[in-house]
N, CA, C and O of each residue as an XYZ file, in Angstrom:
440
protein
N      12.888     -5.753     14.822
C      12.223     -5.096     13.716
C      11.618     -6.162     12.813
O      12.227     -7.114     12.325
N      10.443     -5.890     12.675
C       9.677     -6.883     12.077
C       9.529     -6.111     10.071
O       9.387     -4.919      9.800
N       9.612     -7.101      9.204
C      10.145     -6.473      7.628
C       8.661     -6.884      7.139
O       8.296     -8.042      7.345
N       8.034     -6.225      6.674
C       6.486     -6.248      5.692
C       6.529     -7.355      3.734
O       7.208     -7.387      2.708
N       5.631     -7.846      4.176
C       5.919     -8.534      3.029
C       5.539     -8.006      2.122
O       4.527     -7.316      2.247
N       6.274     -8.124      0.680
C       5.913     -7.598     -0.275
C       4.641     -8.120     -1.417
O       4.776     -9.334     -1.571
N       3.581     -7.635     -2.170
C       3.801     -5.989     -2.405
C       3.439     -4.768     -1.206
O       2.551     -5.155     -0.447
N       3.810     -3.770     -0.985
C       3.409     -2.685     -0.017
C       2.255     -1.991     -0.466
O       2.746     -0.969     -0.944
N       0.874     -1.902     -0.626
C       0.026     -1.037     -0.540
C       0.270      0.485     -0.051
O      -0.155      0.725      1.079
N       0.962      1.664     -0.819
C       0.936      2.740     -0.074
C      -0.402      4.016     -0.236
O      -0.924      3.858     -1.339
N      -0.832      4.777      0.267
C      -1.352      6.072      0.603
C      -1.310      6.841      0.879
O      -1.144      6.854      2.099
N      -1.400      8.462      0.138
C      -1.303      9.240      1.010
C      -2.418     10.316      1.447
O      -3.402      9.579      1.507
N      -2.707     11.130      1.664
C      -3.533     11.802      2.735
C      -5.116     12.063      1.823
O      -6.298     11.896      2.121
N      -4.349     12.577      0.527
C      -5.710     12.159      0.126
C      -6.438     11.194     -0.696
O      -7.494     11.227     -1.329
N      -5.274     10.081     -0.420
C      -6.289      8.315     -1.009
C      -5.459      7.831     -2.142
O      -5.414      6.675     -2.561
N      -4.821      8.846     -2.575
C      -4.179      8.075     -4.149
C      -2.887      7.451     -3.395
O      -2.043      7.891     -2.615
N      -3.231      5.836     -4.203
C      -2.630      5.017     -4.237
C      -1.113      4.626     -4.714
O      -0.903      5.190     -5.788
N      -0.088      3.930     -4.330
C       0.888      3.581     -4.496
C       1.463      2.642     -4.612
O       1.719      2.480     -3.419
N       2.016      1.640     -5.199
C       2.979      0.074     -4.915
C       3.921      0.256     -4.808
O       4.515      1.226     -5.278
N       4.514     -0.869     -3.963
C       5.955     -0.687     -3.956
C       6.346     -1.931     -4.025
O       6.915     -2.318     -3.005
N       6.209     -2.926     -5.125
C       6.802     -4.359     -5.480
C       7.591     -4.538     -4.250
O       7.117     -5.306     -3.413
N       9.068     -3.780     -3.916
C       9.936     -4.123     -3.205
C      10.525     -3.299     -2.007
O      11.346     -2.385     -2.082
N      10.102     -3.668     -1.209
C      10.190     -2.646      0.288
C      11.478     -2.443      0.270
O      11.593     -1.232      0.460
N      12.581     -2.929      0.150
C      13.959     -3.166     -0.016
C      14.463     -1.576     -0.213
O      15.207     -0.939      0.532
N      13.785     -1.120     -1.523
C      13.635     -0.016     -2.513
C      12.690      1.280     -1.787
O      12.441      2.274     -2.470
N      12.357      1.210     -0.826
C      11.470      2.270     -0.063
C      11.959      3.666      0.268
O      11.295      4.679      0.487
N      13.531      3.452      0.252
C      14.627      4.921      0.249
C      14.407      5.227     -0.806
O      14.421      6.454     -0.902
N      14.094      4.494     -2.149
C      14.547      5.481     -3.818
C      13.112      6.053     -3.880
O      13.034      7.117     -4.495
N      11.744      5.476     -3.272
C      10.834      5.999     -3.249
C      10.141      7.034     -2.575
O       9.272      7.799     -2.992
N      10.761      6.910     -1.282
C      10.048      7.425      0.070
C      11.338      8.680      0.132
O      12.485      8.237      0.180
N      11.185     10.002      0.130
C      11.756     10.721      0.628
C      12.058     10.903      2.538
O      13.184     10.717      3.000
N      11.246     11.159      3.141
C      10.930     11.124      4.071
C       9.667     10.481      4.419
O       8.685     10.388      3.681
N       9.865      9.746      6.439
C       8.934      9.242      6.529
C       7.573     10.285      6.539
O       6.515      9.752      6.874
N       7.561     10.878      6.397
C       6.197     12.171      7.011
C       5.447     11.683      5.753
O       4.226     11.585      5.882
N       5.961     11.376      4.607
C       4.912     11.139      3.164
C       4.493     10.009      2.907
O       3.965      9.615      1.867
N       4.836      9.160      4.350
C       3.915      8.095      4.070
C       2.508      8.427      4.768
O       2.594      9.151      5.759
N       1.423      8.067      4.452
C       0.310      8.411      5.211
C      -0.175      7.385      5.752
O      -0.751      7.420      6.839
N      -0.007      6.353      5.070
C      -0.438      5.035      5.426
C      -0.488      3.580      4.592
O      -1.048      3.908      3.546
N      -0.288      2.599      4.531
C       0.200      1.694      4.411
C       0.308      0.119      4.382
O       1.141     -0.328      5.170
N      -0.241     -0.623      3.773
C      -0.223     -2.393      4.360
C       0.346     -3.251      3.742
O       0.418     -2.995      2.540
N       0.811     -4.220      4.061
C       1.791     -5.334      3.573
C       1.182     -6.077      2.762
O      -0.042     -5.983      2.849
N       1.563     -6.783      2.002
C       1.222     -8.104      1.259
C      -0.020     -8.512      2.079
O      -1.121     -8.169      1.649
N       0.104     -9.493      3.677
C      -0.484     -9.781      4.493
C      -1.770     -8.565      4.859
O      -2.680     -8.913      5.611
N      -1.762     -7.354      4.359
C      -2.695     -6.748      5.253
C      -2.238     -5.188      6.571
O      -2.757     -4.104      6.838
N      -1.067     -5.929      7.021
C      -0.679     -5.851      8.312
C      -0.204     -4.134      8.122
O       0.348     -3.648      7.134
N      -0.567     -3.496      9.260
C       0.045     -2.186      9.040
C       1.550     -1.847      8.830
O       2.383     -2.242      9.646
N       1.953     -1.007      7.572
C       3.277     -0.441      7.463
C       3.577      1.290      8.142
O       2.845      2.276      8.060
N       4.634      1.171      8.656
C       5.378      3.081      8.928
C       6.352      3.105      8.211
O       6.955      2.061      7.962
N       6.740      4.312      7.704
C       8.225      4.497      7.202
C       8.878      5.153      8.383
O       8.442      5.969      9.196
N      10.106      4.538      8.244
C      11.534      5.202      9.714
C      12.725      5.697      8.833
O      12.969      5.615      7.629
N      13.343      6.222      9.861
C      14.464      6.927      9.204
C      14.585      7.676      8.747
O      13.559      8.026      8.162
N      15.897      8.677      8.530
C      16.142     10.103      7.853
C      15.923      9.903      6.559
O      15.686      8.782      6.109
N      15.983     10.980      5.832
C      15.883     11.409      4.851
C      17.241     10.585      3.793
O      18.434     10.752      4.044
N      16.822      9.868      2.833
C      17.457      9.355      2.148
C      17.792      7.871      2.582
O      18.621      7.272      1.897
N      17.331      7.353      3.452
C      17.575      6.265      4.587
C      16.386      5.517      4.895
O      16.488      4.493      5.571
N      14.859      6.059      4.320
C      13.837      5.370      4.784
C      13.782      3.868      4.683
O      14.182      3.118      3.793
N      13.155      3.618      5.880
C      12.550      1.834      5.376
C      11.562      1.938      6.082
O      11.356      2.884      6.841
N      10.505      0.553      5.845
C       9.243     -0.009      6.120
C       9.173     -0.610      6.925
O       9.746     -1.696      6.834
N       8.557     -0.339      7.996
C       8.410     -1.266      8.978
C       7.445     -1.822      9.390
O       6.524     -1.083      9.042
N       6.981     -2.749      9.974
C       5.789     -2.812     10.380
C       5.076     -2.644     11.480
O       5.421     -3.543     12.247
N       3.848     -1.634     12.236
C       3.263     -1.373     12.919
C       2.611     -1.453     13.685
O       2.429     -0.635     14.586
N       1.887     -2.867     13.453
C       1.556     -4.040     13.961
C       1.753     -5.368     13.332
O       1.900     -5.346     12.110
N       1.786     -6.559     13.945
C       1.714     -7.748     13.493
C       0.143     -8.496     12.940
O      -0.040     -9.576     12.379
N      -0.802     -7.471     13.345
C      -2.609     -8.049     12.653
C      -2.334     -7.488     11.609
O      -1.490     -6.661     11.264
N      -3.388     -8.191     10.984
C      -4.121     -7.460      9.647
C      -4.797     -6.726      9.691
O      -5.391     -6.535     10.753
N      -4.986     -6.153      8.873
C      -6.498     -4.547      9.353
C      -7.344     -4.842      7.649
O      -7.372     -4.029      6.724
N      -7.923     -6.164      7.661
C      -8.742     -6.859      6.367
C      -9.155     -5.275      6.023
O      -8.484     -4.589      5.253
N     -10.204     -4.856      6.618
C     -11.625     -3.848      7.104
C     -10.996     -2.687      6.203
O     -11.503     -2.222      5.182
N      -9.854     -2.339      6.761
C      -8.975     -1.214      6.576
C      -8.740     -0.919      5.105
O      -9.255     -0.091      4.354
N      -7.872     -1.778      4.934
C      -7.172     -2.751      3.502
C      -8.187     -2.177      3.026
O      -8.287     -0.972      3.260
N      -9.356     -2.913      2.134
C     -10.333     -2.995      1.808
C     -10.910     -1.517      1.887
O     -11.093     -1.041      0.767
N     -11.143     -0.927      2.629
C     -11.716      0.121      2.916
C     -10.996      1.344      1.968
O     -11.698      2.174      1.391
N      -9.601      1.351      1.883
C      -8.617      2.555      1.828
C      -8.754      2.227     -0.480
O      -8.761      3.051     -1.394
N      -8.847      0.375     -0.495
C      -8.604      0.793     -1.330
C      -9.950      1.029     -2.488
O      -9.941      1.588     -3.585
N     -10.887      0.463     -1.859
C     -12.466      1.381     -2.595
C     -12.110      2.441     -2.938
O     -12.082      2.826     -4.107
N     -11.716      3.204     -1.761
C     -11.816      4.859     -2.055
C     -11.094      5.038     -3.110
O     -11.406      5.824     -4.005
N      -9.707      4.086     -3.107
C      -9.101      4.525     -4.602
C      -9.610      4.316     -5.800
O      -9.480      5.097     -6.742
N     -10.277      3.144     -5.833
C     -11.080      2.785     -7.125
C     -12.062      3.695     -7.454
O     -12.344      3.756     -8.651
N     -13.005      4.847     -6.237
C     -13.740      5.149     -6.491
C     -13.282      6.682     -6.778
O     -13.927      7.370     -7.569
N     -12.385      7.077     -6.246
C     -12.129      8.113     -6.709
C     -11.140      8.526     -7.608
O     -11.343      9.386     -8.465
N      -9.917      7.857     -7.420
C      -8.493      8.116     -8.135
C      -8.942      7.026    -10.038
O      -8.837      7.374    -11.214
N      -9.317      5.991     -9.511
C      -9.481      5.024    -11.220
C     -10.751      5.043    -11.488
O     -11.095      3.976    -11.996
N     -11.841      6.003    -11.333
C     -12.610      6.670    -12.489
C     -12.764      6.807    -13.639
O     -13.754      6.498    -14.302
N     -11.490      7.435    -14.087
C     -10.900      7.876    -15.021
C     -11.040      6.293    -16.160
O     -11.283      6.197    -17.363
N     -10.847      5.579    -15.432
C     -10.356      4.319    -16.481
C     -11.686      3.382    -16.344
O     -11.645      2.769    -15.277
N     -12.707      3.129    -17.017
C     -13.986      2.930    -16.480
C     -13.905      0.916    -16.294
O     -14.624      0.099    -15.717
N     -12.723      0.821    -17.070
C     -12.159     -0.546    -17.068
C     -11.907     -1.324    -15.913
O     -12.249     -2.501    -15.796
N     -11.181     -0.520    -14.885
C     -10.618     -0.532    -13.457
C     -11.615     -1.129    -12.716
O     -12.695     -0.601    -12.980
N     -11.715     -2.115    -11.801
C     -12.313     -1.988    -11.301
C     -11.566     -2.926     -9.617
O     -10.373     -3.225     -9.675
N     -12.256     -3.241     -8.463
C     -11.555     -3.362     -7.362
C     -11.555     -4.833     -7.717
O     -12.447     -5.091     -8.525
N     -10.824     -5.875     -7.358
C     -10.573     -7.225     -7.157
C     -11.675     -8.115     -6.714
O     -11.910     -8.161     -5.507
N     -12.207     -8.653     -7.334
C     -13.055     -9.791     -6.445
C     -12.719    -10.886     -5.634
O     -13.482    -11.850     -5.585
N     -11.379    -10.855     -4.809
C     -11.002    -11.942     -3.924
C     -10.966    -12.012     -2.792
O     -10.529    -11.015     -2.217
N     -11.309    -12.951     -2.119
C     -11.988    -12.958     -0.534
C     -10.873    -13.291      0.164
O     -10.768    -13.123      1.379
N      -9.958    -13.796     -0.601
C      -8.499    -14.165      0.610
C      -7.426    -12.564      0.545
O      -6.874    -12.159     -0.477
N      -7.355    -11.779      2.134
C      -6.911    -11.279      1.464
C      -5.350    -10.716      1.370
O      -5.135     -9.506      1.432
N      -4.225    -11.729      1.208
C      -2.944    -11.811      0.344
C      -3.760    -11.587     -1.089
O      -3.480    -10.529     -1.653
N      -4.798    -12.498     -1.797
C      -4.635    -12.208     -2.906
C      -5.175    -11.324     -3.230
O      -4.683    -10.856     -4.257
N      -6.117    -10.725     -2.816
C      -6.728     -9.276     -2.960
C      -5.400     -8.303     -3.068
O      -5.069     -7.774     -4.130
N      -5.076     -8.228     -2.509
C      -3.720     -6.975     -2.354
C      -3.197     -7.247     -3.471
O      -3.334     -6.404     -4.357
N      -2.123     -9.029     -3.898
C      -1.201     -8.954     -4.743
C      -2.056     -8.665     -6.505
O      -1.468     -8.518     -7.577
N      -3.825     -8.662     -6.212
C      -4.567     -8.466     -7.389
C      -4.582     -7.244     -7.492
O      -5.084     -7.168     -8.614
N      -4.386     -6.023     -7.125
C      -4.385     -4.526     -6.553
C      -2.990     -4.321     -6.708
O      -2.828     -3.163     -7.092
N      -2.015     -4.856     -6.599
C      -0.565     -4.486     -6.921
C      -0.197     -4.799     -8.206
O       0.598     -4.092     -8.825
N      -0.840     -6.079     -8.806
C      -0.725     -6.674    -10.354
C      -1.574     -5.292    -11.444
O      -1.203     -4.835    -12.524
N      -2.669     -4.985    -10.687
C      -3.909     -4.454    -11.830
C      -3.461     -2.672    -11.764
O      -4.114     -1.943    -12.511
N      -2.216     -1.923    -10.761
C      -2.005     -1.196    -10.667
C      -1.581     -0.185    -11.706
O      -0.695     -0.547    -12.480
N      -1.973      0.760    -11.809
C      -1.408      1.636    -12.988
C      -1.198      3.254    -12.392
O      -2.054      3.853    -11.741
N       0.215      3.829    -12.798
C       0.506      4.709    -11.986
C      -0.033      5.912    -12.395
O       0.571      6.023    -13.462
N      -0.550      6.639    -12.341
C      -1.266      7.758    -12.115
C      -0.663      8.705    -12.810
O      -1.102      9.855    -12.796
């Protein structure tokens, strides 16, 4: 079992965004795996949630990065979910660990 580095980028079905500083902590968050929709590590790399109910953890799905993905999932959030805050806006960093941990820092919960 391969463990996702932290922060966790989460999603669910329809785009609004989630952090999870500490995957460790993914049971006090994650009820069941079915509500994760989707997911990437610190690195990028795809996350799943496993396990019963009250028991979840993070795993990881693959060992690549999905840059394209990343990037992709979290426009949509900027463009649709942080609207609202005309301040918000997506990260300008080309490496992307720091893109993500700039998206987990600039996060505000909904």
């Amino acid at each position: 079992m391969s463990y996702p580095s932290d922060p966790v980028l989460t999603f669910d079905a329809s785009g609004r965004m989630f952090v999870i500083h500490d995957h460790a902590v993914a049971n006090e968050l994650i009820d069941t795996p079915d509500e994760l929709f989707e997911g990437y590590d610190g690195r990028g790399r795809p996350v799943k949630a496993q396990g019963e109910s009250g028991e979840v953890r993070l795993e990881l799905s693959s060992p690549l990065p999905r840059e394209a993905e990343v990037r992709k999932r979290v426009a949509h959030y900027y463009a649709v979910f942080a609207t609202r805050h005309p301040t918000r806006q997506p990260p300008d960093e080309d490496d992307l660990q720091a893109f993500i941990q700039a998206v987990a820092d600039g996060w505000i919960e909904e």
